[in-house]
DOTI-399853 format. One record per residue (C-alpha): residue number from 0; residue in three letters; y, z, x. Coordinates in Angstrom, 2 decimals, padded with zeros to 5 digits, m for minus. Example, Ala and Ser with C-alpha at 12.3 -4.5 7.8 and 13.67 -1.06 7.14 Angstrom:
DOTI-399853
num:residuo:v:w:u
0:Ala:m004.50:007.80:012.30
1:Ser:m001.06:007.14:013.67
This chain:
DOTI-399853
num:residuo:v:w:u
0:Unk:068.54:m044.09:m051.66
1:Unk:070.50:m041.35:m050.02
2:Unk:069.78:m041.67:m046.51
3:Unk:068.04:m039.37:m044.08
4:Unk:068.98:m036.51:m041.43
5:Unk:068.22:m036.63:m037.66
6:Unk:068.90:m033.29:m036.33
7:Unk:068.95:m032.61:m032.80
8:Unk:069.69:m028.98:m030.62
9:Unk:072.36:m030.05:m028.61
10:Unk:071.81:m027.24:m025.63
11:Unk:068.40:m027.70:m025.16
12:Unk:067.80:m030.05:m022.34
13:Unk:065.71:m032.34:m024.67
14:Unk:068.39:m031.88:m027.32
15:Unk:071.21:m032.55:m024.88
16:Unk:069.66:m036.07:m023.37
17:Unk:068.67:m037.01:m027.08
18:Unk:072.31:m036.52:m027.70
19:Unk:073.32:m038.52:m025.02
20:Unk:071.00:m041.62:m026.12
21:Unk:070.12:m041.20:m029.32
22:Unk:073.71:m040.07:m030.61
23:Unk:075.61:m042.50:m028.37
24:Unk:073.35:m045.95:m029.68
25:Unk:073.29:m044.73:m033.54
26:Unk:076.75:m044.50:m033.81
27:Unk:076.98:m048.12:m032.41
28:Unk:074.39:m049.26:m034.37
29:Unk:075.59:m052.48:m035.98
30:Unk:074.72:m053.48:m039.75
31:Unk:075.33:m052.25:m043.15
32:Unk:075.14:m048.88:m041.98
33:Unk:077.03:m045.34:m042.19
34:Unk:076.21:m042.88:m039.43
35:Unk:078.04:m039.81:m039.32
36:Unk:077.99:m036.96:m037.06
37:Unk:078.30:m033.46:m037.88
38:Unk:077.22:m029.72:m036.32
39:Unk:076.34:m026.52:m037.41
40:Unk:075.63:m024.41:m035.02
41:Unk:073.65:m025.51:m032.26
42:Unk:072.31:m028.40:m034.19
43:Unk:073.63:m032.20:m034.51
44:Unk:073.23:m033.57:m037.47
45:Unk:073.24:m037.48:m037.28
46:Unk:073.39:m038.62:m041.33
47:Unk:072.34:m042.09:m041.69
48:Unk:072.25:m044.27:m044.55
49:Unk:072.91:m047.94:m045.65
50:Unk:076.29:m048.92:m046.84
51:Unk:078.68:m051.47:m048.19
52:Unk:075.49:m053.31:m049.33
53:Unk:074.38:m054.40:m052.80
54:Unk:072.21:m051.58:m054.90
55:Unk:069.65:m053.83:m054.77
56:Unk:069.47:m054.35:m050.93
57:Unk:070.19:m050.37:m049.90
58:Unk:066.34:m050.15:m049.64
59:Unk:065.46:m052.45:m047.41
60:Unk:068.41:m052.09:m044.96
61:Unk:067.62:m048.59:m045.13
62:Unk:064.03:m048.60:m044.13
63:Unk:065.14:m051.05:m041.27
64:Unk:067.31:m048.22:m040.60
65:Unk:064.60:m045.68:m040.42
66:Unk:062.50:m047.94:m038.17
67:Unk:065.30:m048.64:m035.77
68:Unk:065.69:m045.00:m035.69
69:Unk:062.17:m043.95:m035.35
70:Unk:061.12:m046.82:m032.88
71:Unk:064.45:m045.42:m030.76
72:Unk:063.36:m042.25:m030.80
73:Unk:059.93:m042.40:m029.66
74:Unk:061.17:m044.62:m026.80
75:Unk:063.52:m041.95:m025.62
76:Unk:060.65:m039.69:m025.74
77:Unk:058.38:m041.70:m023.99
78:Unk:060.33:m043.60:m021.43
79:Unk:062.76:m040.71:m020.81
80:Unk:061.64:m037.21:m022.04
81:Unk:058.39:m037.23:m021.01
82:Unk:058.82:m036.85:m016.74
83:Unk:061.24:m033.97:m017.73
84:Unk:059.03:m032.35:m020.52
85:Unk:056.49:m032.11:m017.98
86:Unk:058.41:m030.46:m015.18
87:Unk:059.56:m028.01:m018.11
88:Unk:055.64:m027.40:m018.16
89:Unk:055.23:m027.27:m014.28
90:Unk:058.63:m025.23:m013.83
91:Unk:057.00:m022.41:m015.90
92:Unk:053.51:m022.44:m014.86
93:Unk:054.72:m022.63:m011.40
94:Unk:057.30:m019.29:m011.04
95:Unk:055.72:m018.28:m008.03
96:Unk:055.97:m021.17:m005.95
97:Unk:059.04:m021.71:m003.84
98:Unk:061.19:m024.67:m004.31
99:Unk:059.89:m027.33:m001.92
100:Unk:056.36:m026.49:m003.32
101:Unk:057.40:m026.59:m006.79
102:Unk:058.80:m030.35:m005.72
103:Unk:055.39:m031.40:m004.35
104:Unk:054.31:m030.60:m007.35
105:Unk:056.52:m032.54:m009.52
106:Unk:056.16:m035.70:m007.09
107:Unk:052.35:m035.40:m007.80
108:Unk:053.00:m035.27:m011.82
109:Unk:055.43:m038.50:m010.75
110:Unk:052.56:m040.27:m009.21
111:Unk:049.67:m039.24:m011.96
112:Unk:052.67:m040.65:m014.89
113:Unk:053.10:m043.97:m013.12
114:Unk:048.97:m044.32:m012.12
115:Unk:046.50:m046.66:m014.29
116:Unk:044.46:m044.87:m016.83
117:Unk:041.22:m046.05:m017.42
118:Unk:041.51:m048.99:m019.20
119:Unk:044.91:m049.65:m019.47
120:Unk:047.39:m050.62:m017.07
121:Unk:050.25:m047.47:m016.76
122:Unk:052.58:m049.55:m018.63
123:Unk:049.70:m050.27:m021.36
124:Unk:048.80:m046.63:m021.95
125:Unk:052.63:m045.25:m022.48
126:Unk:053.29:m048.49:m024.88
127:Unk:050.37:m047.08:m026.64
128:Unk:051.91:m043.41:m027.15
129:Unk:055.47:m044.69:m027.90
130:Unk:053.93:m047.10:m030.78
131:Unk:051.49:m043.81:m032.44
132:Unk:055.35:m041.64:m032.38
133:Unk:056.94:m044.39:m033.47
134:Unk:054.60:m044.34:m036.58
135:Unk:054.87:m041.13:m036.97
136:Unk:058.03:m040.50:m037.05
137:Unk:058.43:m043.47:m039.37
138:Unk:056.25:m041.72:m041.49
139:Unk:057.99:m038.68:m041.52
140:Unk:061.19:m040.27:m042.69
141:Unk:059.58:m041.97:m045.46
142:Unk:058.33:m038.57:m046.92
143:Unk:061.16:m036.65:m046.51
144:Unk:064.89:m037.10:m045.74
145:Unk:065.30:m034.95:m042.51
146:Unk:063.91:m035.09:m038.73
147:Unk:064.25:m031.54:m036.52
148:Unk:063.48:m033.69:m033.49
149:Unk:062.41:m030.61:m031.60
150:Unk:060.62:m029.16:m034.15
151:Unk:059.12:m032.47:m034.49
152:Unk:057.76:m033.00:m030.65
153:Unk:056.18:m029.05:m030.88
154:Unk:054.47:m029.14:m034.11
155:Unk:053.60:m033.16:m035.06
156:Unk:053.12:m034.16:m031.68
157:Unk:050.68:m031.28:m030.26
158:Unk:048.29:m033.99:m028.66
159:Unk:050.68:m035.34:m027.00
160:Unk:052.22:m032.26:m025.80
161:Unk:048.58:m031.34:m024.61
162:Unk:047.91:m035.00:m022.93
163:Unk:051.87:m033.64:m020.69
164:Unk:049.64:m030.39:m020.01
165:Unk:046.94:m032.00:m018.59
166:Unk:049.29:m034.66:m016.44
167:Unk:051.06:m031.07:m014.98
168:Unk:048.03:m028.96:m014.39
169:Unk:046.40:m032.07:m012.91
170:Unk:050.00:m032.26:m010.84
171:Unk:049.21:m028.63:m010.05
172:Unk:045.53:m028.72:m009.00
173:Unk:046.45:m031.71:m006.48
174:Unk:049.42:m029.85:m005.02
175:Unk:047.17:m027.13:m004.42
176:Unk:044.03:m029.23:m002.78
177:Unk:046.08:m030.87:m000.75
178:Unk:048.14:m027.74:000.42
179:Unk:044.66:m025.98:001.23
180:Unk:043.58:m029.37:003.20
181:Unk:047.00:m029.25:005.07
182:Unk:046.35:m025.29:006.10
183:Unk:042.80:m026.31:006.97
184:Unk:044.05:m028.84:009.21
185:Unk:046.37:m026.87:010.93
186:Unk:044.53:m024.16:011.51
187:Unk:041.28:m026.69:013.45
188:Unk:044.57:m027.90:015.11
189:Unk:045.41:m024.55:016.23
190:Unk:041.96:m024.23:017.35
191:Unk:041.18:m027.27:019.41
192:Unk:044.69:m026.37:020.74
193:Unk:044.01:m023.18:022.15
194:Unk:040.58:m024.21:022.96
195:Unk:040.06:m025.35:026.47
196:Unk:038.51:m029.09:027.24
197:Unk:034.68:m029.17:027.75
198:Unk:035.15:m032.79:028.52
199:Unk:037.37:m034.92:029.18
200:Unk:036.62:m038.30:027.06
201:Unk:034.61:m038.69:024.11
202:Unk:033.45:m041.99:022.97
203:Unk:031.99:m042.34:018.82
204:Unk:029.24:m044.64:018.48
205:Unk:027.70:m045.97:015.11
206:Unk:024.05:m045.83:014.84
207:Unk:021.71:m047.17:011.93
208:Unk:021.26:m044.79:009.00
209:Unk:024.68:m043.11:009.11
210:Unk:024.71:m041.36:012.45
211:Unk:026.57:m041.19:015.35
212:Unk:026.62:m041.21:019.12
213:Unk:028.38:m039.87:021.52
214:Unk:029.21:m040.54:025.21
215:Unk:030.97:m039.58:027.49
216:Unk:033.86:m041.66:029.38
217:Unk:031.09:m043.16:031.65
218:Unk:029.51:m044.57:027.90
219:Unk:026.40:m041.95:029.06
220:Unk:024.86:m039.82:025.95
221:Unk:026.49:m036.31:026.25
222:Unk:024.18:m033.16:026.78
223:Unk:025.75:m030.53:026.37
224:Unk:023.51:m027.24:025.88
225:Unk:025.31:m025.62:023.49
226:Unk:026.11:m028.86:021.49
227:Unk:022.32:m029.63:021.05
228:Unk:021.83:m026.34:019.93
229:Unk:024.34:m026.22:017.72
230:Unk:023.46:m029.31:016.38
231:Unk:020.18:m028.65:015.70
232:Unk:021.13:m024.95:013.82
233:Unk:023.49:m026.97:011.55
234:Unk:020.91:m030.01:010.58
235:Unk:018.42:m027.62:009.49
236:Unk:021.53:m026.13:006.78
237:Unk:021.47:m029.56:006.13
238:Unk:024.94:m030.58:006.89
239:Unk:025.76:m034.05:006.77
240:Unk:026.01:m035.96:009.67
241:Unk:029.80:m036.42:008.71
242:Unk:029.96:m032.61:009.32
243:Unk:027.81:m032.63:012.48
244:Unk:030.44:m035.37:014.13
245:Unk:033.53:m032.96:013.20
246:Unk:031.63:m029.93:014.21
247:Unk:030.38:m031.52:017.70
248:Unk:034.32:m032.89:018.56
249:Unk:035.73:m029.43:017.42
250:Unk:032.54:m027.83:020.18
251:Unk:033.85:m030.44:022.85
252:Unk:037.44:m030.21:022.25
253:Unk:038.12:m033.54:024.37
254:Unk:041.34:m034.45:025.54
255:Unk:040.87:m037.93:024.44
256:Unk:038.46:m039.55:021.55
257:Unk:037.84:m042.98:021.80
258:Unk:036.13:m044.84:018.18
259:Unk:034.29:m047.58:018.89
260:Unk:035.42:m050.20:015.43
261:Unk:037.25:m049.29:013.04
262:Unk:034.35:m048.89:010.52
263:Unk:031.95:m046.49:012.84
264:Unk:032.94:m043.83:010.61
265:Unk:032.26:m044.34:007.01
266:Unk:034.23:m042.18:005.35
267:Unk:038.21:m042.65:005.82
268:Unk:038.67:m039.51:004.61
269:Unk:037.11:m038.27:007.62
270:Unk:038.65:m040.79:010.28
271:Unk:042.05:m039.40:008.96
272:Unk:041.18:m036.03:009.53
273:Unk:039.67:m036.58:012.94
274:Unk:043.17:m038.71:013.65
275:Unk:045.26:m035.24:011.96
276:Unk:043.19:m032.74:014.09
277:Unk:043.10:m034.20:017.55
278:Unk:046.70:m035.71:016.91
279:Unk:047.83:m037.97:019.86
280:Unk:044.04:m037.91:021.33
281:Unk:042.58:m040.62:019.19
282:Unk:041.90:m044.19:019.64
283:Unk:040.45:m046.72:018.01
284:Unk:039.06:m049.83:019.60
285:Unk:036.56:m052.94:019.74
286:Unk:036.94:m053.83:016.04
287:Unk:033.91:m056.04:016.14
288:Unk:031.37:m053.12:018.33
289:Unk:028.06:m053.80:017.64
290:Unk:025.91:m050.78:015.49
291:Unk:023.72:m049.29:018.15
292:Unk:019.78:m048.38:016.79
């Protein structure tokens, strides 16, 4: 056999970290091998083949060769490559932003790479990628006797490339729901702010079927007029009564908001955003309060 070619574009920045790794542990690679380093141009060449071994024996230290090589490679890729690769893809579908946004959105892509697909554990699901590029890449050296690394990632691994796509539009799309919750927040904040106090205390009860009820700091059902009315308006739109409670505290704009247990509201979701927009006037107490019917 005559040995194989790993070529790699050393001023890319995926040539130029698969340079640092892949060129610095193949030239230390220990065995009956030869592994020679050469450039034209832009490109590396890493030429690898078996040597000082018996005729006989060239083929099998060679295909150990090509496995060491191609396992390597995909777990540069994998382990290394791929939290860049997709900030290539965020950097360039994401001009417009300014910098800090643009780094939201990469810590979101961080989060999504690290999270637990469906059925695998994190861990589980990139093992599973690394060991398909592994094979292919094996394969590719079997059937001919030179790698274009780069060319290889655009062209043979396409799904893969798509499957980064989806982790940085996905990165994108959470940056952007949780920027329009943060400016939603601020701007009830603004408005409760600005807004003077129609009470003073407001005290959340849980009643059966999902409801609420509120009091006043004397534990006394609160009537306000324009509360009822608006109340009633926005029941028969058929807003939930999640949206009614929100909507009523907004209307009262209290200067303090007492929960009675921590699970009288339902939805976390919604005791965090109660908690965001009346910042400093929220408390939460008797754990154990009784459900009122």
């Amino acid at each position: 056999m005559s040995g194989f070619t790993v070529g790699i574009n050393e001023h890319t920045k995926l040539g130029s970290r698969l340079v640092q790794t892949i060129g610095r542990d193949l030239m230390r690679a220990s065995g009956p091998y030869a592994i020679r380093c050469e450039k034209m141009g832009d490109i590396l060449f890493f030429n690898c083949r078996a040597a000082g071994v018996n005729p006989s024996d060239a083929d099998l230290h060679e295909q150990t060769l090509k496995e060491a090589v191609a396992a390597h490679i995909a777990d540069i890729i994998c382990r290394t490559l791929t939290p860049e690769l997709v900030r290539t893809i965020i950097s360039k579908e994401c001009q417009y932003m300014k910098g800090d946004d643009r780094k939201r959105v990469d810590e979101h892509a961080d989060r999504i790479l690290a999270d637990q697909p469906e059925g695998f554990t994190g861990k589980q699901y990139w093992q599973a990628w690394r060991q398909a590029i592994r094979r292919r890449i094996l394969a590719h050296l079997e059937s001919e006797d030179q790698l274009n690394v780069d060319g290889f990632i655009q062209f043979r691994l396409k799904d893969y490339m798509r499957e980064l796509r989806r982790i940085a539009f996905k990165a994108i799309d959470d940056f952007l729901l949780e920027k329009e919750y943060t400016d939603f927040i601020n701007l009830l904040r603004y408005f409760v702010e600005v807004q003077t106090p129609k009470i003073e205390e407001v005290h959340v009860h849980a009643v059966s079927e999902q409801g609420y009820l509120l009091t006043d700091g004397e534990l006394l059902p609160i009537q306000d007029p324009q509360l009822v009315e608006m109340t009633k308006e926005m029941a028969g739109l058929g807003m939930n009564n999640e949206d009614l409670l929100i909507s009523a505290l907004l209307t009262l704009a209290p200067r303090k908001i007492v929960i009675h247990g921590k699970d009288t509201i339902k939805s976390p979701e919604l005791t965090e955003t109660i908690c965001q927009v009346f910042e400093g006037r929220v408390k939460i107490e008797d754990p154990d309060a009784p459900i009122l019917h």
